[in-house]
N, C-alpha and C positions, 0 to 999 in steps of 0.2 A: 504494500500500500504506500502511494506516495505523501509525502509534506503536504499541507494545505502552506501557500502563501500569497500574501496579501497585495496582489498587484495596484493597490492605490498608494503602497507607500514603500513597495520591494523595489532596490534600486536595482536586482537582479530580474526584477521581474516586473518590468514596469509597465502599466497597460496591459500587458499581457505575458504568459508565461514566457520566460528565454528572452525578454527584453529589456539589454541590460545596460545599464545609462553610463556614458562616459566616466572618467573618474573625477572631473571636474562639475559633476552634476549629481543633482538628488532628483528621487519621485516624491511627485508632488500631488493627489490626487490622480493618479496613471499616467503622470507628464512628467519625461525627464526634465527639470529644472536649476536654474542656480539658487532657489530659495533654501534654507538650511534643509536638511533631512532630520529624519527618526534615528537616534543611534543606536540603539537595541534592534537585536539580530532577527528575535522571534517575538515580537510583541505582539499582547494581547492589549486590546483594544477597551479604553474606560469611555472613551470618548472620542470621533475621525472627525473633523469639520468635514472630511470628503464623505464620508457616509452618512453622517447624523447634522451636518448644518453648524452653524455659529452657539456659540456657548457664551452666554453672560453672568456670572452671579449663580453658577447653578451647585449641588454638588451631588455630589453620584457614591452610593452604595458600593463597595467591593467587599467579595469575600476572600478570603487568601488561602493558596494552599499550605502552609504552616504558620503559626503563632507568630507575633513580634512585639517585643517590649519597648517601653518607654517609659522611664520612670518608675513608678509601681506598678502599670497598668501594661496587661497582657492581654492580645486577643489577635484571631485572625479576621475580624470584621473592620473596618476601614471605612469611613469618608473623606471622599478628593475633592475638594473644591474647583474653580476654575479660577477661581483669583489666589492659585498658590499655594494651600494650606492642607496639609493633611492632619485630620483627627482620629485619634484612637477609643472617642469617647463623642461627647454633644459636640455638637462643631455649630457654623452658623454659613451662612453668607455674604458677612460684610466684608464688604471690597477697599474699608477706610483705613488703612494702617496705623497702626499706634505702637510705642512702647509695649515694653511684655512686663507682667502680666497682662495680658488682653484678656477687658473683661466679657467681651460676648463670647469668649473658647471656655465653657465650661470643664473639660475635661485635659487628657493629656492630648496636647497640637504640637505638633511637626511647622515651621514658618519657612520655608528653603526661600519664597519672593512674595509674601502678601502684598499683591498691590491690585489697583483695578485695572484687574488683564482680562483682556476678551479671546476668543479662537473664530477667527473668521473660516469664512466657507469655502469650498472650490481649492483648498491645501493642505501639505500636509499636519498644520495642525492640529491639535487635539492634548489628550491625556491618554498612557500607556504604561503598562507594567511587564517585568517579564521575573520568573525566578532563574535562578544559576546554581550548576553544582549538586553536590550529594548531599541528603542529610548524611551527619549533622553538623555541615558545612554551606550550608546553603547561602547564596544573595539573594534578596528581595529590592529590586529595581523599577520604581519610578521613573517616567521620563514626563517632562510635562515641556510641549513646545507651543507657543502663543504669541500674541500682539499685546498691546496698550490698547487703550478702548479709545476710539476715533484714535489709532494711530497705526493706523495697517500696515505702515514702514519699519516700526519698533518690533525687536524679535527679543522674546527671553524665553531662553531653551536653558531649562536645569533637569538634574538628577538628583533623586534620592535613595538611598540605599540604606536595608534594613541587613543586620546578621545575625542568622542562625546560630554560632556559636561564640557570640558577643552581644549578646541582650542589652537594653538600653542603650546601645551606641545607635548613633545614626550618623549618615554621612550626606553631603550635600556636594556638588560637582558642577559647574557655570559652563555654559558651551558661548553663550550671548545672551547680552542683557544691555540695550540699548543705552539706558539710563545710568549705568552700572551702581545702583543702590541707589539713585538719589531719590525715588517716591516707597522705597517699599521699606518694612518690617521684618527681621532674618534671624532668627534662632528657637528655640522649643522651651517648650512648660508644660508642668505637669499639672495645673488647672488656673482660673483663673485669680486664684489668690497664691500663685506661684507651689513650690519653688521654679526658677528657671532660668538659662543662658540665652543671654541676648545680644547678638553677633552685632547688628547695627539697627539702627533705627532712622528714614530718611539722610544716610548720610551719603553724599558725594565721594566718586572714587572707591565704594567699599567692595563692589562685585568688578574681579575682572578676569578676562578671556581664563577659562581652563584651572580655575580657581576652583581648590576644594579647600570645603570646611567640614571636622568632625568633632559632634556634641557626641561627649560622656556623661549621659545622666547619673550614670553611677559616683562620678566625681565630683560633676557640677563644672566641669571646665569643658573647652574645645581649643580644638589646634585649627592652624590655616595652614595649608601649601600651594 
């Protein structure tokens, strides 16, 4: 039995099986392009602006195939926002950045870009996850690639990453961020009367190209590289 793959965003199989796009191009909705790509190999689909349309303000249910911690709080159930934010627990969809603790995230939140990000339609756009590896070694990979709201030229493509055999850690990874920090809120809490680590908060210059940052909930600190 063969692969299923995703020719609206397979750069191996773009448009249709076996078509496969220059190496100075992405697919983009089934069209080789130069707009960024999907970097994850095999993803599975939270959200395609090519198949499901524009996203504003929304957030989308996931189940996971194994558990990930943050903080005290353990589960394989999941809310992704579209402006950014993953929750482990109540989440919301306010698109307004603030300092952390942020008080509409009742529960433990993940902040990799809170800002007011939209996924326009007709690209490859959207939210995606994919797992990696063996128990009990596994990656749980996030990709979330999008616009600024009215700003269909602004691209912020990040990653998040959960580990199987490193609970409470999380990691965060910048492909492009147009702004590079200067509108959005970036670090985690474990509810909204904390504890938690707060990478930036509207500050200029703080996300840039190929930038990772990793929160140890268990410590209370994060690194940059």
């Amino acid at each position: 039995m063969g692969r299923c793959v995703n020719i609206l965003i397979d750069s191996n199989n773009c448009g249709s099986v076996g078509n496969v796009c220059p190496n100075n191009l992405s697919c983009s909705a089934g069209v080789c392009s130069n707009v960024p790509g999907i970097q994850l190999d095999k993803p599975i689909t939270i959200w395609s602006s090519a198949i499901n349309g524009s996203a504003d303000d929304q957030m989308y249910n996931v189940t996971l195939p194994w558990y990930i911690t943050l903080y005290n709080t353990t589960t394989n159930n999941v809310i992704v926002t579209s402006d950014g934010v993953l929750c482990l627990g109540g989440c919301s969809t306010s698109y307004t950045e603030s300092s952390l603790p942020a008080n509409v995230f009742p529960g433990a939140t993940v902040f990799p870009y809170w800002d007011d990000l939209y996924i326009y339609p007709n690209t490859s756009q959207g939210i995606y996850y994919q797992s990696e590896g063996n128990s009990p070694n596994r990656k749980l990979i996030f990709e979330y690639y999008m616009s600024h709201y009215i700003e269909i030229n602004q691209y912020y493509h990040f990653q998040l990453s959960f580990f199987e055999n490193n609970p409470g850690v999380v990691q965060f990874k910048y492909f492009d961020a147009t702004d590079q920090g200067d509108t959005c809120t970036i670090g985690v809490q474990a509810s909204n009367n904390g504890p938690f680590i707060m990478y930036s908060y509207d500050q200029a210059n703080s996300v840039l190209t190929n930038m990772t940052l990793t929160f140890d909930t268990n410590q209370g600190i994060y690194y940059r590289s």
